[in-house]
VMD Tcl script that builds the backbone (N, CA, C; Angstrom):
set m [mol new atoms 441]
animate dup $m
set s [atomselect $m all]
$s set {name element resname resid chain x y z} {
  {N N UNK 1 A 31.191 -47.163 221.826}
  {CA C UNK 1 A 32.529 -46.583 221.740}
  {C C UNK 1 A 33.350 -47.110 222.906}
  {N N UNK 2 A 34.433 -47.604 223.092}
  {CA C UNK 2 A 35.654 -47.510 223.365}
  {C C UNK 2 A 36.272 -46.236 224.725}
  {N N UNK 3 A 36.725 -47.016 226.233}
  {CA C UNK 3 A 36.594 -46.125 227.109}
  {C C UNK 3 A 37.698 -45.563 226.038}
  {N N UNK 4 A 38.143 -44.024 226.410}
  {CA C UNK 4 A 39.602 -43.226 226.882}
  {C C UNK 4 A 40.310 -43.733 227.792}
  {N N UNK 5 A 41.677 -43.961 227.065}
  {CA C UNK 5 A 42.451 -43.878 226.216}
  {C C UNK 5 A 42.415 -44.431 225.147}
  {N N UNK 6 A 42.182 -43.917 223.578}
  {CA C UNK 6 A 42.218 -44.436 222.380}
  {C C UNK 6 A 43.732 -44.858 222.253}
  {N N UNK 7 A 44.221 -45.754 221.544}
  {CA C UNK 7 A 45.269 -46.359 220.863}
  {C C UNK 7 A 45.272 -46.425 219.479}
  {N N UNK 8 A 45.815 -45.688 218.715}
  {CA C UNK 8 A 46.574 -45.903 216.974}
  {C C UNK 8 A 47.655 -46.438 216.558}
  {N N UNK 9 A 48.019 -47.260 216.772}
  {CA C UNK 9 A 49.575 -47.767 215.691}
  {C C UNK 9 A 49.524 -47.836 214.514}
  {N N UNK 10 A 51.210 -47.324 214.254}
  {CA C UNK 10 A 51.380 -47.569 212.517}
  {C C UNK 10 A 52.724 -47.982 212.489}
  {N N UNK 11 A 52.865 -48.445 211.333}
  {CA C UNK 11 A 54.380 -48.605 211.353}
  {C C UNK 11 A 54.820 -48.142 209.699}
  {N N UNK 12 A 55.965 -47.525 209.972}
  {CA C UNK 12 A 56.971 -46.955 208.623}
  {C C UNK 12 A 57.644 -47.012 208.385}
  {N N UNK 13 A 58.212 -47.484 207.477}
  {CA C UNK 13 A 59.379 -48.434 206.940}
  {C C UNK 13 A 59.731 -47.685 205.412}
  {N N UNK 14 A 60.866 -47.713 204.943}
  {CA C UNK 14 A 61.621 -47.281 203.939}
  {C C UNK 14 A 62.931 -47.372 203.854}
  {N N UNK 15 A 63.513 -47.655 202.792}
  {CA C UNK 15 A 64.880 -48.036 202.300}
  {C C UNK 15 A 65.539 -46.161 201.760}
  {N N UNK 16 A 66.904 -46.046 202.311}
  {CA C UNK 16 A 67.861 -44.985 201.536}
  {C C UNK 16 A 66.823 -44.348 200.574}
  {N N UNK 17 A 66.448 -44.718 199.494}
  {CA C UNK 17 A 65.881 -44.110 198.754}
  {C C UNK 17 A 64.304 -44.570 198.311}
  {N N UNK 18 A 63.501 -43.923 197.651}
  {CA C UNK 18 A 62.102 -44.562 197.386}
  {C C UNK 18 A 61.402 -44.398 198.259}
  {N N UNK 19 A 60.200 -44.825 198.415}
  {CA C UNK 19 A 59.269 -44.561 198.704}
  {C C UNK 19 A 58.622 -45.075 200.111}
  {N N UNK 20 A 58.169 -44.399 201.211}
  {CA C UNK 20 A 57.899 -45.020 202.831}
  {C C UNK 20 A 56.778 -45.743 202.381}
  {N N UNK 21 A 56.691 -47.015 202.825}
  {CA C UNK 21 A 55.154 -47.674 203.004}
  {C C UNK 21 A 54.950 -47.370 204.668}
  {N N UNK 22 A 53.505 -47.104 204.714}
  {CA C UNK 22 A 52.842 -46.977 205.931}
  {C C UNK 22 A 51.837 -48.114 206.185}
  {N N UNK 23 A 51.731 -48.221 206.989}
  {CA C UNK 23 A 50.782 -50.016 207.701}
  {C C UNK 23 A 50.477 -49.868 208.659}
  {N N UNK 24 A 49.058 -50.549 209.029}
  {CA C UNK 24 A 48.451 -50.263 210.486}
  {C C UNK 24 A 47.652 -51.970 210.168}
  {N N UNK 25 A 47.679 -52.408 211.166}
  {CA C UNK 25 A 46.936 -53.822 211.404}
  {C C UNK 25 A 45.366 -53.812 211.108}
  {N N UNK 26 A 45.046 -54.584 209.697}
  {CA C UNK 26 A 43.782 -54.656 209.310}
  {C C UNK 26 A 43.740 -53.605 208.378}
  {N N UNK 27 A 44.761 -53.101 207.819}
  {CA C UNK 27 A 44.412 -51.726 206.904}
  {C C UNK 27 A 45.475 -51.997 206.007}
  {N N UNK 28 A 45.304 -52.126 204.293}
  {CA C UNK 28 A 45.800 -51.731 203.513}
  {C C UNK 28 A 46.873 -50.128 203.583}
  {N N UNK 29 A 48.352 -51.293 202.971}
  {CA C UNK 29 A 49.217 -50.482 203.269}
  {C C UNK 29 A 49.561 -49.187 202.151}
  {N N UNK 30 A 49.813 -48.428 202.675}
  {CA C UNK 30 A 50.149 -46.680 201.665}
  {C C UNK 30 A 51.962 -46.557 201.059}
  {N N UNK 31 A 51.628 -46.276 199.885}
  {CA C UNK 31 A 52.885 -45.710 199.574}
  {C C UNK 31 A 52.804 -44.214 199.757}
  {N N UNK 32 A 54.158 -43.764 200.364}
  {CA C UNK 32 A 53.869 -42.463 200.423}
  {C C UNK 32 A 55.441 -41.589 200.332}
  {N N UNK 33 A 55.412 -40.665 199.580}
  {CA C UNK 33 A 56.921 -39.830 199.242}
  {C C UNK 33 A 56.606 -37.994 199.665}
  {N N UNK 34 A 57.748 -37.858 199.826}
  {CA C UNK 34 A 57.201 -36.295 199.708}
  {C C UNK 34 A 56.849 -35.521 198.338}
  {N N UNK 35 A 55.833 -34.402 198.859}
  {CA C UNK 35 A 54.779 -33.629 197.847}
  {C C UNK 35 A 56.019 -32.792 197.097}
  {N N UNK 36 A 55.548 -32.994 195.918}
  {CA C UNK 36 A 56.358 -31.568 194.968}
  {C C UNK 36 A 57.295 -30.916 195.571}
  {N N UNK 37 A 56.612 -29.846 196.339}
  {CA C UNK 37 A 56.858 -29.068 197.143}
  {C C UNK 37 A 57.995 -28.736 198.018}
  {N N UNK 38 A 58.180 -30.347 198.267}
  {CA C UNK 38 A 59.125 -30.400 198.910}
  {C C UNK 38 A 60.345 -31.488 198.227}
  {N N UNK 39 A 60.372 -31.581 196.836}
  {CA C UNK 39 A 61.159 -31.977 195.940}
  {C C UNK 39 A 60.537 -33.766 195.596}
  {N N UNK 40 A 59.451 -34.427 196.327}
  {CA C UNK 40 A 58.976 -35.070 195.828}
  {C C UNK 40 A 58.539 -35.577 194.748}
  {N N UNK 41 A 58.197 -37.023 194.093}
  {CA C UNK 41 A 57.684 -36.750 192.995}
  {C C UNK 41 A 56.282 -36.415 192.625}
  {N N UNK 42 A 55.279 -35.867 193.925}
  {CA C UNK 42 A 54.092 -35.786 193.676}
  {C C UNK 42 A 52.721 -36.336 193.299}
  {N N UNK 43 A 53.268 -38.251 193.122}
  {CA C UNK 43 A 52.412 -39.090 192.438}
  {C C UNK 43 A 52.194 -39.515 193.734}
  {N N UNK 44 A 52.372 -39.502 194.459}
  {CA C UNK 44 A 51.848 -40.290 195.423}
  {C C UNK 44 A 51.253 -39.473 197.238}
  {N N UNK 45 A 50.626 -40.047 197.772}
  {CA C UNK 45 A 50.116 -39.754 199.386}
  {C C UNK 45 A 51.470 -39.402 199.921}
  {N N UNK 46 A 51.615 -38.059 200.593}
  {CA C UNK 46 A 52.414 -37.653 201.589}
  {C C UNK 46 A 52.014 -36.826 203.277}
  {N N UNK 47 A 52.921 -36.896 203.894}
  {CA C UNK 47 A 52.559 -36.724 205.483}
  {C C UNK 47 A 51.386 -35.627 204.964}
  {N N UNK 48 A 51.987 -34.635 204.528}
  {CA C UNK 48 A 51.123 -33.365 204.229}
  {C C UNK 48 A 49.835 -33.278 203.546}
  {N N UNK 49 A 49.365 -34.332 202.560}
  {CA C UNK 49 A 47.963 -34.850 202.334}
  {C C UNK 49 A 47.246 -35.406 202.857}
  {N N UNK 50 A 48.331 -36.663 203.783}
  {CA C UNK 50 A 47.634 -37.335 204.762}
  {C C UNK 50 A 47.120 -36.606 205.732}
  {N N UNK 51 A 47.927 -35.411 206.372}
  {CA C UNK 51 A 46.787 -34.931 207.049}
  {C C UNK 51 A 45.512 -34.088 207.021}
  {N N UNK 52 A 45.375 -33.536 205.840}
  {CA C UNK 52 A 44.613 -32.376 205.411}
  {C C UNK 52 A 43.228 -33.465 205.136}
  {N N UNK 53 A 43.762 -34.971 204.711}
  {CA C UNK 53 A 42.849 -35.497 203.971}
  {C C UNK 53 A 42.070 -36.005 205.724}
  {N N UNK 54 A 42.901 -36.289 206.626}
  {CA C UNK 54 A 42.175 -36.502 207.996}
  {C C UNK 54 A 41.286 -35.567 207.988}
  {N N UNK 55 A 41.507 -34.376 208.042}
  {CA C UNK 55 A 40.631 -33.450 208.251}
  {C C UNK 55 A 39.184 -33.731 207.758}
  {N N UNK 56 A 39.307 -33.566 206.113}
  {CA C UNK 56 A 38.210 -33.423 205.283}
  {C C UNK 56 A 37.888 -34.641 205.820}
  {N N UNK 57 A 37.998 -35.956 205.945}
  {CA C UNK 57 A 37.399 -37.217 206.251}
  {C C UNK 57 A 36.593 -37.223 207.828}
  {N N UNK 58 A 37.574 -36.655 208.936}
  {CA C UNK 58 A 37.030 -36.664 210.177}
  {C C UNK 58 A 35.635 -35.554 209.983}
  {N N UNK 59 A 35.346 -34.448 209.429}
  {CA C UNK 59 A 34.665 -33.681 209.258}
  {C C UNK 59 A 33.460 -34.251 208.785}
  {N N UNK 60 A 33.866 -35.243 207.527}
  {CA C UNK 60 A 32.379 -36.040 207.291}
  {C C UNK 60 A 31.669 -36.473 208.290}
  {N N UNK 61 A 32.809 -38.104 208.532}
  {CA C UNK 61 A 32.419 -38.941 210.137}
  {C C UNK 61 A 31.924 -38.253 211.425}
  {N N UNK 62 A 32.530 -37.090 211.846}
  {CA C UNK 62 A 31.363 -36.407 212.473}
  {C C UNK 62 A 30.092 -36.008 212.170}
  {N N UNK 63 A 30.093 -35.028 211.425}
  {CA C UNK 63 A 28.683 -34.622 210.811}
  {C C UNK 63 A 27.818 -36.328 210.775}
  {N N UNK 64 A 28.539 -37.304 209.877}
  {CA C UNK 64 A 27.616 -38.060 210.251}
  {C C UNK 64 A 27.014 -38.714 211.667}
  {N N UNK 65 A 27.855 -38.476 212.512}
  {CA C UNK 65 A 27.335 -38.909 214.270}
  {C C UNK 65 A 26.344 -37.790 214.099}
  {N N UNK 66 A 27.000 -36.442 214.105}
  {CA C UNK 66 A 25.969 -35.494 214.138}
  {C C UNK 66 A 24.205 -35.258 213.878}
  {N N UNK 67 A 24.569 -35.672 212.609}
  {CA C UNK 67 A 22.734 -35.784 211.941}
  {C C UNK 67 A 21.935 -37.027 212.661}
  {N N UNK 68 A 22.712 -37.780 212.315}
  {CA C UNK 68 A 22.267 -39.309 213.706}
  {C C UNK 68 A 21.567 -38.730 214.426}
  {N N UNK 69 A 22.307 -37.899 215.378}
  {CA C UNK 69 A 22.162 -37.844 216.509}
  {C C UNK 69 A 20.739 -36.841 216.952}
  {N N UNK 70 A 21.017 -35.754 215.764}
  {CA C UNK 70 A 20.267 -34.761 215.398}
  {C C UNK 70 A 19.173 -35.275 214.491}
  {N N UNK 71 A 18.745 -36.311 214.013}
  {CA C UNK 71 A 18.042 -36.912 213.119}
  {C C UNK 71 A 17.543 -35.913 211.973}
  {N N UNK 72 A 18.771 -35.590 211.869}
  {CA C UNK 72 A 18.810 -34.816 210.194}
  {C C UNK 72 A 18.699 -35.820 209.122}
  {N N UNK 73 A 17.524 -36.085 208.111}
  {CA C UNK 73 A 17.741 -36.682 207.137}
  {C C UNK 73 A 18.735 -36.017 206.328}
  {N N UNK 74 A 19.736 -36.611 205.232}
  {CA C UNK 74 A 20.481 -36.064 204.374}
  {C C UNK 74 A 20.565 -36.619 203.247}
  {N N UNK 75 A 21.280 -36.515 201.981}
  {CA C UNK 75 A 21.436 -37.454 200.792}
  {C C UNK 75 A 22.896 -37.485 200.740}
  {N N UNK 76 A 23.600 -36.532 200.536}
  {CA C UNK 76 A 25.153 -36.364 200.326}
  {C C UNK 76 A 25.953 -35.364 201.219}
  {N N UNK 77 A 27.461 -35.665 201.362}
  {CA C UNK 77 A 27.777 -34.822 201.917}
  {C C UNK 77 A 29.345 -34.943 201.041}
  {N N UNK 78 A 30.116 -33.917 200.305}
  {CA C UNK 78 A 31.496 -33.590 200.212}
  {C C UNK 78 A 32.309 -32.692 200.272}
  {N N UNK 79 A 33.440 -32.595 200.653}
  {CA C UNK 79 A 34.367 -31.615 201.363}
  {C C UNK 79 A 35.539 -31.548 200.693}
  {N N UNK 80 A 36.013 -30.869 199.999}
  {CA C UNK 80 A 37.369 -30.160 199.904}
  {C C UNK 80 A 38.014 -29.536 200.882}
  {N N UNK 81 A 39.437 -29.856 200.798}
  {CA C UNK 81 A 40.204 -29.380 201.617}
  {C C UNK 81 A 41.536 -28.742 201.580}
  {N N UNK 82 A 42.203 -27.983 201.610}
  {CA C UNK 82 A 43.295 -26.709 201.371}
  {C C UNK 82 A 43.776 -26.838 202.747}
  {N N UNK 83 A 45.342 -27.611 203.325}
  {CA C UNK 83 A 45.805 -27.185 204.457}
  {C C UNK 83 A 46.734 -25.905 203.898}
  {N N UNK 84 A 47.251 -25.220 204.725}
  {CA C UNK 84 A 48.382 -23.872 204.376}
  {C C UNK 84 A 49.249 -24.441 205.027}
  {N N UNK 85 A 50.417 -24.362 204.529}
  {CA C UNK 85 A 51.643 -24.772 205.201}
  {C C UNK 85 A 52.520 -23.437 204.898}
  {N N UNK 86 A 52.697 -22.997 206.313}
  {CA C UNK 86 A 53.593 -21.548 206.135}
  {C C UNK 86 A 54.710 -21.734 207.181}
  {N N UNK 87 A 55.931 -20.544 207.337}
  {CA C UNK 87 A 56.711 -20.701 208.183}
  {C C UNK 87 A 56.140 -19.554 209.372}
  {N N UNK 88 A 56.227 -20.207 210.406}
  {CA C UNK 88 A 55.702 -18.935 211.702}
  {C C UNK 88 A 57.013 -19.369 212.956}
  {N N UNK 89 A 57.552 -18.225 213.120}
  {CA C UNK 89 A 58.588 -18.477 213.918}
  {C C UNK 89 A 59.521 -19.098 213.492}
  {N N UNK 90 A 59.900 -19.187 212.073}
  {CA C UNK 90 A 61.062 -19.813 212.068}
  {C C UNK 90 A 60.904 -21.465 211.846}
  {N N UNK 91 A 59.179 -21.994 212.350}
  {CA C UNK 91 A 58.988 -23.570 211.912}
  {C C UNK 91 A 58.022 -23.682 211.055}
  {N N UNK 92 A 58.183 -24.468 210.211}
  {CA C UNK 92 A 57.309 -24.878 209.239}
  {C C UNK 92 A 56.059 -25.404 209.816}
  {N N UNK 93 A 54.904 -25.046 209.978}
  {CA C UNK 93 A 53.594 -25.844 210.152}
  {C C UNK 93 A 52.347 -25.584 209.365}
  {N N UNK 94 A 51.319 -26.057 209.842}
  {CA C UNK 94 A 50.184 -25.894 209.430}
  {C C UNK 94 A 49.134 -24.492 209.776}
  {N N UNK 95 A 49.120 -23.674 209.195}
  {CA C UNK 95 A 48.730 -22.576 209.665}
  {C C UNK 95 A 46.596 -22.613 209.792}
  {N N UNK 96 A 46.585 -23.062 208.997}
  {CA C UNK 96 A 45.046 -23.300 208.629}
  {C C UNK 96 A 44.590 -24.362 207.489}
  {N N UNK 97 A 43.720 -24.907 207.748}
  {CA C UNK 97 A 42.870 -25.499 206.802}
  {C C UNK 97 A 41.267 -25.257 206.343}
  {N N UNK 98 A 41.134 -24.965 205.337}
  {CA C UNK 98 A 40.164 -24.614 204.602}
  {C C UNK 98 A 39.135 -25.717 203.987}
  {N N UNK 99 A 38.150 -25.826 204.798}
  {CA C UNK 99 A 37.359 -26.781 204.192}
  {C C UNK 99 A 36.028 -26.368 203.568}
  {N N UNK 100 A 35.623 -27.030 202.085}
  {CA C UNK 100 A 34.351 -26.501 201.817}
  {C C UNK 100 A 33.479 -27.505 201.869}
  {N N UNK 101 A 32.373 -27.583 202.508}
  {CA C UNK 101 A 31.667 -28.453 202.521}
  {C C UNK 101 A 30.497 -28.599 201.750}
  {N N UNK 102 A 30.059 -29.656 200.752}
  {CA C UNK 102 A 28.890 -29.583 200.172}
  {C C UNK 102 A 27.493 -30.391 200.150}
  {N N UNK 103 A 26.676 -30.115 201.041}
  {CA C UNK 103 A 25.352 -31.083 201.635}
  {C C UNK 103 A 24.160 -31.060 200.896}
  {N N UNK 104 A 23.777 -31.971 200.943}
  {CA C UNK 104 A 22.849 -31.952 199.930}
  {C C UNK 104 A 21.649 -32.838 200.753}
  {N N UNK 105 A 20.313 -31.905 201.290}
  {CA C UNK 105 A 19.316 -32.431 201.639}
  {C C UNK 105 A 18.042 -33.055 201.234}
  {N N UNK 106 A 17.654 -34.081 201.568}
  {CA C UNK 106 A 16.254 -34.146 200.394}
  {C C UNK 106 A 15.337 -33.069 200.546}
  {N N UNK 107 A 14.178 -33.499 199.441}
  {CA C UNK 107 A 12.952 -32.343 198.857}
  {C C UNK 107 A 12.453 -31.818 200.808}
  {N N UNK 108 A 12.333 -30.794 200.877}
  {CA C UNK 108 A 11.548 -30.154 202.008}
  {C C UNK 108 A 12.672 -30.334 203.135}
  {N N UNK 109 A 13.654 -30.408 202.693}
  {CA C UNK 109 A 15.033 -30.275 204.403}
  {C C UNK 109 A 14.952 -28.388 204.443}
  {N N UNK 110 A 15.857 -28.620 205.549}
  {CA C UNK 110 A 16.158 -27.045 206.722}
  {C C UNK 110 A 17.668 -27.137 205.980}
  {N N UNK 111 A 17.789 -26.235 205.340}
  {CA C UNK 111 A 18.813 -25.575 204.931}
  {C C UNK 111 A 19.583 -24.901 206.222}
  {N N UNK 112 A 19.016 -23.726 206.781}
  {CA C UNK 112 A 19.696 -23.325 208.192}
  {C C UNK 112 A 20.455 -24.567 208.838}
  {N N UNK 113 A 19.013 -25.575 209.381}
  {CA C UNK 113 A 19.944 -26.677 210.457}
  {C C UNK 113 A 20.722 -27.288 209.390}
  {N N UNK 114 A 20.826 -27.807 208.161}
  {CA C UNK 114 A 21.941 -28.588 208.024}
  {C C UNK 114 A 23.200 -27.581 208.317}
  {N N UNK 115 A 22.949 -26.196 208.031}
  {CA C UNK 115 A 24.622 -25.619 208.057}
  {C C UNK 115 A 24.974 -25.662 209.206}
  {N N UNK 116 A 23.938 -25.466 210.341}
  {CA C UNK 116 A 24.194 -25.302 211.980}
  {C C UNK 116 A 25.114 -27.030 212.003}
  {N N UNK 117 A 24.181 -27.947 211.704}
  {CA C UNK 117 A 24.701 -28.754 212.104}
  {C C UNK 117 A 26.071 -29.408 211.571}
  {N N UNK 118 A 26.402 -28.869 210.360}
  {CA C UNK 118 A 27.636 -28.672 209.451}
  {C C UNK 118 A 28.559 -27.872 210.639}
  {N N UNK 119 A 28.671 -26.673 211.105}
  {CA C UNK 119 A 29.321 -25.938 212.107}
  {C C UNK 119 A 29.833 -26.471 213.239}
  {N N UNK 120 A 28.375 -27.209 213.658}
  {CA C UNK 120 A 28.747 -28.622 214.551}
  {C C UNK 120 A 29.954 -29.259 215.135}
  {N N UNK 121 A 29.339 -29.959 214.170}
  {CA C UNK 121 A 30.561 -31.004 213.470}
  {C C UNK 121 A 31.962 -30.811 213.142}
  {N N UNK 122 A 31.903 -29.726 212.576}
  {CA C UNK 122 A 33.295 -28.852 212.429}
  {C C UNK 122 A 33.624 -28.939 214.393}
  {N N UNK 123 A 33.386 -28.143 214.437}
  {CA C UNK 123 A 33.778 -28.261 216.412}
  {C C UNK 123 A 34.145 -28.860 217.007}
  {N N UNK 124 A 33.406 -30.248 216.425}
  {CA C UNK 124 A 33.723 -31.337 217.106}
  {C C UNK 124 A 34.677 -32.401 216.999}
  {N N UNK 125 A 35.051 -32.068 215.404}
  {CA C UNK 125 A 36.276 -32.986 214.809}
  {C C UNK 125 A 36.965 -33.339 215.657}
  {N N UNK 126 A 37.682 -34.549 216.087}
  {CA C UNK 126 A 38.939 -34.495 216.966}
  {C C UNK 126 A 40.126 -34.234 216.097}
  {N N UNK 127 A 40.296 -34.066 214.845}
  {CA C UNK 127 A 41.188 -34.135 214.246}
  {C C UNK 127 A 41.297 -32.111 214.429}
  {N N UNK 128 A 41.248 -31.526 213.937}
  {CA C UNK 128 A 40.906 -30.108 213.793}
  {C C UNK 128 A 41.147 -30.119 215.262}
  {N N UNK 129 A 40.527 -30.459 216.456}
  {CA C UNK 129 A 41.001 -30.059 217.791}
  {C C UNK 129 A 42.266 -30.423 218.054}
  {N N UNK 130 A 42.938 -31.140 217.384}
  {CA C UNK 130 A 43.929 -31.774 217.996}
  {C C UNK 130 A 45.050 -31.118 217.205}
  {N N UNK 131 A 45.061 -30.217 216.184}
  {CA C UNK 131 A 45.766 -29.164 215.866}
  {C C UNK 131 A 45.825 -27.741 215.842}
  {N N UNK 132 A 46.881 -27.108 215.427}
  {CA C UNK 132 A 47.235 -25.966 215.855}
  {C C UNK 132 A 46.846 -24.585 214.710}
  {N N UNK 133 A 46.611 -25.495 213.689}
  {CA C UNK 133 A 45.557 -24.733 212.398}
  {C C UNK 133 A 44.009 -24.432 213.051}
  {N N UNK 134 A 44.118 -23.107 212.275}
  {CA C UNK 134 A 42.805 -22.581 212.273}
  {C C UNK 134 A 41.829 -23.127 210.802}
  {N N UNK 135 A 40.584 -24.371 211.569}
  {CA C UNK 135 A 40.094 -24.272 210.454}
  {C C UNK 135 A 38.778 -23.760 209.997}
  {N N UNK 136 A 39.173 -23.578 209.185}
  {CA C UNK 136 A 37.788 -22.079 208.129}
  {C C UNK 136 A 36.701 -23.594 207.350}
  {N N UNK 137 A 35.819 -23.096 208.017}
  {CA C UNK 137 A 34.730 -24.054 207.059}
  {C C UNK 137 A 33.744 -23.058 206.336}
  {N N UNK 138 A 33.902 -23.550 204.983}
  {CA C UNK 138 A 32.619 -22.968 204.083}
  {C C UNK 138 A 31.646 -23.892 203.676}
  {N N UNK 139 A 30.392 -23.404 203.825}
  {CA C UNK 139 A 29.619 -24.655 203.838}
  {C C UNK 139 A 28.339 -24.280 202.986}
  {N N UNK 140 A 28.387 -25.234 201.620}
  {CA C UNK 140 A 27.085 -25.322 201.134}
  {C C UNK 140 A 26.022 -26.534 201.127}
  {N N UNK 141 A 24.979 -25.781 201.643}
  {CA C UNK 141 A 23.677 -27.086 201.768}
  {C C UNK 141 A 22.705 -26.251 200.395}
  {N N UNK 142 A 22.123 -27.472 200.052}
  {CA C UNK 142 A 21.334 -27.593 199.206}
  {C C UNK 142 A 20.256 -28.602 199.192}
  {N N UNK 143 A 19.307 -28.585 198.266}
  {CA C UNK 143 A 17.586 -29.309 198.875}
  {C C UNK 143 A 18.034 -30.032 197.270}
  {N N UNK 144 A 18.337 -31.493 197.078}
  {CA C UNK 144 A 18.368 -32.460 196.155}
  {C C UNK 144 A 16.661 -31.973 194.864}
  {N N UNK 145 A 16.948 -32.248 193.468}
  {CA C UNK 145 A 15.923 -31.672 192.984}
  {C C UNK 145 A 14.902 -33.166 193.107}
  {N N UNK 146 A 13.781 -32.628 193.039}
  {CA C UNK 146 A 12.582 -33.747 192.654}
  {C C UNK 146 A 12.948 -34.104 191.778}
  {N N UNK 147 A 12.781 -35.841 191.866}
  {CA C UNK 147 A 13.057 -36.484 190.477}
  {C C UNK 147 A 11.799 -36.283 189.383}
}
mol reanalyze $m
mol bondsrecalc $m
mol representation Tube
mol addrep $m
């Protein structure tokens, strides 16, 4: 890893009307409009998915350092994710995000440690630390069946 200070650039670009492309060097670029919600047309990635979807993604990528580290064997791991976007004080933010997580261990795994180490991981997200949402993890582990 990389001392501290990390560095991210992006760049965002859009015309009067239509749709922002987003770009970062070495990364396939995003179209992205606002959600429904906010009068968008909904077909496409917006700020507000993009970040919820950080979440659920950083949550994996940890857990996976995690088990590494913890030499948890595993088979699968997937996460849903629900940010809340409410008004508090008068500003629109992110109040919480709701993630469910679903693990799946081979024949004879620790159900307990994968969730401990599911909890983990949650903790450790930098994404989730680095906001002001409370996030709720629900977490199911499960033992993969014998083939």
């Amino acid at each position: 890893m990389d001392a501290y200070p990390h560095h991210y650039t992006v760049q965002a670009a859009a015309q009067a009307e239509g749709s922002v492309t987003i770009a970062s060097d070495r990364l396939p670029s995003l179209s992205t409009a606002p959600p429904l919600q906010f009068g968008g047309p909904g077909d496409q990635w917006s700020p507000e998915t993009l970040l919820v979807a950080a979440v659920a993604d950083c949550l994996i990528l940890t857990f996976r350092a995690v088990a590494r580290a913890s030499k948890l064997s595993w088979l699968a791991l997937d996460c849903s994710a629900e940010g809340v976007l409410d008004r508090v004080d008068g500003v629109s933010r992110f109040t919480q995000v709701h993630l469910h997580a679903r693990l799946t261990l081979p024949a004879g795994g620790d159900i307990a440690r994968g969730k401990s180490l599911l909890e983990k991981a949650e903790k450790a997200c930098l994404i989730t630390n680095s906001l002001k949402a409370e996030p709720v993890l629900t977490a199911d582990v499960t033992i993969a069946a014998s083939p």
